[in-house]
C-alpha positions as CSV (number, residue, x, y, z in Angstrom):
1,X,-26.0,-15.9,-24.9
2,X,-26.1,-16.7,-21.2
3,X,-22.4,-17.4,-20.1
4,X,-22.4,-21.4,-18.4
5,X,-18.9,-20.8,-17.0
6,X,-20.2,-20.3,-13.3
7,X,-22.4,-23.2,-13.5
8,X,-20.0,-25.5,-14.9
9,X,-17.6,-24.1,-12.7
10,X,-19.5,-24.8,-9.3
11,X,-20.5,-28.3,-10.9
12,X,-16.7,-29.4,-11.4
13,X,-15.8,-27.8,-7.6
14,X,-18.4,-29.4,-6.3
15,X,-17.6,-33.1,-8.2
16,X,-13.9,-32.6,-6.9
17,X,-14.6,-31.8,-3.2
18,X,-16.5,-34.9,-3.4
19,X,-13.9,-37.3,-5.2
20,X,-11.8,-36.5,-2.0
21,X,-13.4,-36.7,0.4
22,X,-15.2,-40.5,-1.3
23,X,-11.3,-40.8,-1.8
24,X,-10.6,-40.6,1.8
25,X,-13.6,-42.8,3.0
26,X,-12.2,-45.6,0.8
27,X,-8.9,-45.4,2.0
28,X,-10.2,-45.6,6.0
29,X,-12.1,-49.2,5.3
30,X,-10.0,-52.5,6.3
31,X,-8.8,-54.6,3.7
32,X,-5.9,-56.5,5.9
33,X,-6.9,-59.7,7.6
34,X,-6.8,-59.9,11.4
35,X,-3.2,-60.1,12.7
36,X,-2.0,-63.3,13.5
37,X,1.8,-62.3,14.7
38,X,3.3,-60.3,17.6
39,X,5.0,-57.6,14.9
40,X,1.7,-57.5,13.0
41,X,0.5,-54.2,14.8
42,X,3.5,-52.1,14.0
43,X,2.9,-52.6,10.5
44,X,-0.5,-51.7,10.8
45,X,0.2,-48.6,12.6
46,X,2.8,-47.7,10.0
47,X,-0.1,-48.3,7.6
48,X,-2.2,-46.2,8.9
49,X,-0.1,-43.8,9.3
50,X,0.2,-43.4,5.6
51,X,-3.2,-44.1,4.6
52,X,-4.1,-41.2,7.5
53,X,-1.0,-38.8,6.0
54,X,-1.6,-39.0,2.3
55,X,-5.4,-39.1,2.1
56,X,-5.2,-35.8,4.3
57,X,-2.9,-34.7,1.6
58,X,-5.8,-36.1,-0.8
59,X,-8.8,-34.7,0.6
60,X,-6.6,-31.2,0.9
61,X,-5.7,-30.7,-2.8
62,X,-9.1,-31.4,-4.0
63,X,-10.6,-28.7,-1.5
64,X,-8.4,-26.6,-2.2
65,X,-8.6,-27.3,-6.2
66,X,-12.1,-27.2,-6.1
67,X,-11.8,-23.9,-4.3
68,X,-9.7,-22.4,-7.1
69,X,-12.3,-23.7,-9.7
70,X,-15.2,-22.5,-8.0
71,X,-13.7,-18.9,-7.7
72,X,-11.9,-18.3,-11.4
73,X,-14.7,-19.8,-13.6
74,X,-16.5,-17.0,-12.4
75,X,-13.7,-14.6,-13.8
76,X,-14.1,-13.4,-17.2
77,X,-10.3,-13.2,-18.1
78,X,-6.9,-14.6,-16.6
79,X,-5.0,-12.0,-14.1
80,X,-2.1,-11.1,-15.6
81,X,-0.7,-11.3,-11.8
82,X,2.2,-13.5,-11.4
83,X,4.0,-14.3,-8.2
84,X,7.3,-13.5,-7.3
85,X,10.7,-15.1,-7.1
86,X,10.6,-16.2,-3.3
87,X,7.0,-17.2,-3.6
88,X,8.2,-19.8,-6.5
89,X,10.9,-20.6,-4.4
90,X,8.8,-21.6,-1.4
91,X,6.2,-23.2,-3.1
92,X,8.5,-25.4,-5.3
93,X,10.6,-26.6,-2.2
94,X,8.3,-26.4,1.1
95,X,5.7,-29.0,-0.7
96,X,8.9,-31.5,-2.1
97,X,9.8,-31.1,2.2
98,X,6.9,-31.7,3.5
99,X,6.4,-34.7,1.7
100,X,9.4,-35.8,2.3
101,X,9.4,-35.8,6.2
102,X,5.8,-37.2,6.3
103,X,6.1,-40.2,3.9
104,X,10.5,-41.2,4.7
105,X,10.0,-39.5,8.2
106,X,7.0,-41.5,9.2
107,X,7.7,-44.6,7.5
108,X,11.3,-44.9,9.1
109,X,10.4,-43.8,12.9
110,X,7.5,-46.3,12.6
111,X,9.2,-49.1,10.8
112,X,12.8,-49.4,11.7
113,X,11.9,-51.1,14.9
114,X,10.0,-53.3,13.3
115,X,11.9,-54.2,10.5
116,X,15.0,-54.4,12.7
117,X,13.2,-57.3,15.0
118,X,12.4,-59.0,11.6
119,X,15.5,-59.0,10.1
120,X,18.8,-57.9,11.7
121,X,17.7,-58.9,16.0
122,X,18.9,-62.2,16.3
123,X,15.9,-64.3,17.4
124,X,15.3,-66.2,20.8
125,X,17.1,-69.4,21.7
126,X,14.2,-71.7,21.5
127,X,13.2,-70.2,17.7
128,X,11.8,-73.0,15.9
129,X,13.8,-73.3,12.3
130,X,12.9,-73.7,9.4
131,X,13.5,-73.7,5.5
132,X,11.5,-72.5,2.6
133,X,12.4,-72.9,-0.7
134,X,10.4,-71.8,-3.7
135,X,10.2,-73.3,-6.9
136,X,7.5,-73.1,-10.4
137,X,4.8,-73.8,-8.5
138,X,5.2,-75.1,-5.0
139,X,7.0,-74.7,-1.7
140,X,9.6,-77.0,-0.4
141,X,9.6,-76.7,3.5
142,X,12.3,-78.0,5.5
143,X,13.1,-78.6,9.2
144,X,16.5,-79.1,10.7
145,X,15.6,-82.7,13.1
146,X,17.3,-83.2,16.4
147,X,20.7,-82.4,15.6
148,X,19.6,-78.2,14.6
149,X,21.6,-78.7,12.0
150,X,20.6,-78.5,8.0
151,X,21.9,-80.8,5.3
152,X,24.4,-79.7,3.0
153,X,23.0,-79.1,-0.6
154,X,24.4,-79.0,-3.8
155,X,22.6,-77.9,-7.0
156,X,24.3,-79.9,-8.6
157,X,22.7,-82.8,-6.9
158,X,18.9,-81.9,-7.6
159,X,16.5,-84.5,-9.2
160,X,13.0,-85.0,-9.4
161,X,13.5,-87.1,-6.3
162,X,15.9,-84.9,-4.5
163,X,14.1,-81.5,-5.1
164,X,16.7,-79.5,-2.8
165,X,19.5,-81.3,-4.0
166,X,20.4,-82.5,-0.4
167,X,23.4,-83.7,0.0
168,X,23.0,-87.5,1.4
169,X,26.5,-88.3,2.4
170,X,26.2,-85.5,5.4
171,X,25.5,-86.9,8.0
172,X,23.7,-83.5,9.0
173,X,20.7,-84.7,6.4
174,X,19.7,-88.1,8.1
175,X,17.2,-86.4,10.3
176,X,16.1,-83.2,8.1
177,X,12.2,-83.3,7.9
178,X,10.7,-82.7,4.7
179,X,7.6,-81.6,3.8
180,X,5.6,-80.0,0.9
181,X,3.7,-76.6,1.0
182,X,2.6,-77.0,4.4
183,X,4.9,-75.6,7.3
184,X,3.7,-76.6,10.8
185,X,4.7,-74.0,13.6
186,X,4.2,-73.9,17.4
187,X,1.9,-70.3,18.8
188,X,3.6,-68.0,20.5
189,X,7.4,-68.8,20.2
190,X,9.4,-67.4,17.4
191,X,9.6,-69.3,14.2
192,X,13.1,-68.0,12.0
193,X,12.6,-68.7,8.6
194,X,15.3,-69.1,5.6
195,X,14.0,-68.2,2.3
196,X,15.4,-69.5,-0.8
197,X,14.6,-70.2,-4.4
198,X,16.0,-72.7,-6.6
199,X,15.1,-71.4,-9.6
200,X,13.1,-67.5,-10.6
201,X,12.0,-64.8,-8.0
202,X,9.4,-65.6,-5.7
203,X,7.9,-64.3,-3.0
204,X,6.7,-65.7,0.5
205,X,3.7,-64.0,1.5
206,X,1.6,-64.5,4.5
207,X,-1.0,-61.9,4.8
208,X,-2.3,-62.8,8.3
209,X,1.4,-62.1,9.7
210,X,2.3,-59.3,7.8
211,X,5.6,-61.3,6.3
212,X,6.0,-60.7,3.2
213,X,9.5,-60.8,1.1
214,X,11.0,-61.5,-2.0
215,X,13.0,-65.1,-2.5
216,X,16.0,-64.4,-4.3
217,X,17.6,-67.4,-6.6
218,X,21.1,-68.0,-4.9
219,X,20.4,-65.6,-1.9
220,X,19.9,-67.4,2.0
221,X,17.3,-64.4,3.4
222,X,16.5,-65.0,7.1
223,X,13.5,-63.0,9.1
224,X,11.5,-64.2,12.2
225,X,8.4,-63.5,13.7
226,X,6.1,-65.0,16.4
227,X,2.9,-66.3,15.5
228,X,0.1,-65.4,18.3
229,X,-3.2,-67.3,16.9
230,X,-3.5,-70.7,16.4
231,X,-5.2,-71.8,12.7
232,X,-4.7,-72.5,9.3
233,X,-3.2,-69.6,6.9
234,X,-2.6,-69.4,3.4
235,X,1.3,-69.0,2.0
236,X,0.9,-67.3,-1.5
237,X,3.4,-66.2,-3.9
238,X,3.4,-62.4,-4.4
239,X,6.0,-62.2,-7.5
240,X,4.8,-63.5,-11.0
241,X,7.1,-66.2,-11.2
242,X,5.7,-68.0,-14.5
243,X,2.6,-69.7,-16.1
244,X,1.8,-71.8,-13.0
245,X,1.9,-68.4,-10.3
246,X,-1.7,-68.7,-9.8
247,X,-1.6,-72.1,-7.9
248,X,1.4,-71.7,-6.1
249,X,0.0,-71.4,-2.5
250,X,0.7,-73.4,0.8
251,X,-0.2,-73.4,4.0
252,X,0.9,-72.2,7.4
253,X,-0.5,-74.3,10.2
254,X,0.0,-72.8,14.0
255,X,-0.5,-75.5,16.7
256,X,0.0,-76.1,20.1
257,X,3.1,-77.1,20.9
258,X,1.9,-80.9,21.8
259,X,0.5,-81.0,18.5
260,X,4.0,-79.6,17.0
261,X,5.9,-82.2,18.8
262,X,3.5,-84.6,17.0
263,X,3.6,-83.6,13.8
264,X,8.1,-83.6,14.0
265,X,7.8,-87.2,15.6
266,X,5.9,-88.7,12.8
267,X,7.5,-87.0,9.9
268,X,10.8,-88.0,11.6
269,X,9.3,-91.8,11.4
């Protein structure tokens, strides 16, 4: 009977140099939407960089495991060779290394500056403020009015007409601007946002700008960024936070400043 083993075996090396490299040629198309904010690049060159790393890695192992395959399957028994101590060694530890400096090495020279503007640089003096507050299934936006300053709130206060549970009797709250799902932001100044949620995990996604974190219930988290494009973007929630996840969206609207102005003046009214 003729033996099939060299034929399958070129078939299988053959199928797994191409998984790789189709692996690889997946991995290099854009799926992001065009940046919309000044940070926006440095995440996509941290991106990149691990798309370009690991599907290297990817394309790599399959050559090299197809290699293997296409070699043995042509061997009639299994070599009783086995390698030594220090080759174990090496091959156990340099891979677990290597890994190690390309995906925590790359990731953290890329994205500490990044991340650092985001979250810990304390943002310009003329950063427009404002708060977001998730809840099942909605956004609650909220601006602080003249006086920069945010209303007190209470839990303890929220109704279904007070959703925030503002406290009233400040006198910090009489100019607060409210609004529902839709956050209006000037291009090209930097908008500071604080993130809360009054009542599961949420999260405040905005794909265009590359923001996208977690709303903690009883946390304050603050981040800023600087819009560069004018137009109208979508705010979706990226945590399953209940039955109603699917519709909870919003919108991000980036004006001129004139327009801005505008819009403050008659939500003020």
């Amino acid at each position: 009977m003729k033996d099939t083993r060299p034929i399958l075996g070129i078939a299988l090396a053959v199928t797994l140099w191409f998984l790789g490299i189709g692996v690889f040629i997946l991995g290099a198309r854009r799926y992001l939407p065009e940046v919309a904010s000044e940070h926006g690049k440095g995440i996509d060159v941290m991106l990149l960089y691990l798309l370009v790393t690991t599907g290297t890695l990817v394309v790599i192992g399959h050559l090299v495991l197809g290699y293997f395959v296409f070699r043995f399957s042509r061997t009639a028994r299994v070599s009783p060779t086995l390698p030594g101590a220090a080759a174990q060694r090496f091959w156990s530890i340099a891979p677990a290394i290597l890994m190690t400096v390309l995906a925590e090495g790359g990731v953290l020279v890329l994205g500490i500056p990044v991340f650092g503007q985001l979250y810990t640089q304390e943002p310009p003096a003329d950063a427009v403020m404002v708060e977001v507050t998730g809840e099942q299934f909605t956004w609650n936006v909220r601006y602080p009015g003249e006086d920069g300053r945010f209303g007190r709130t209470d839990p303890a206060l929220i109704t279904d007409e007070n959703a925030l549970g503002v406290d009233e009797s400040d006198p910090a709250a009489d100019d607060d601007i409210h609004d529902l799902a839709l956050i209006y932001v000037p291009v090209n100044r930097p908008v500071k946002v604080r993130l809360r949620s009054k009542d599961v995990l949420h999260s405040f996604y905005l794909p265009h700008h590359r923001i996208k974190q977690d709303a903690v219930p009883g946390m304050s988290i603050e981040l800023w960024f600087v819009p560069n494009r004018e137009g109208e973007f979508e705010i979706a929630c990226a945590e399953l936070c209940g039955f109603g996840h699917y519709q909870m969206r919003g919108f991000l609207r980036v004006v001129s400043d004139q327009e801005f102005e505008r819009y403050l003046a008659e939500k003020q009214r």
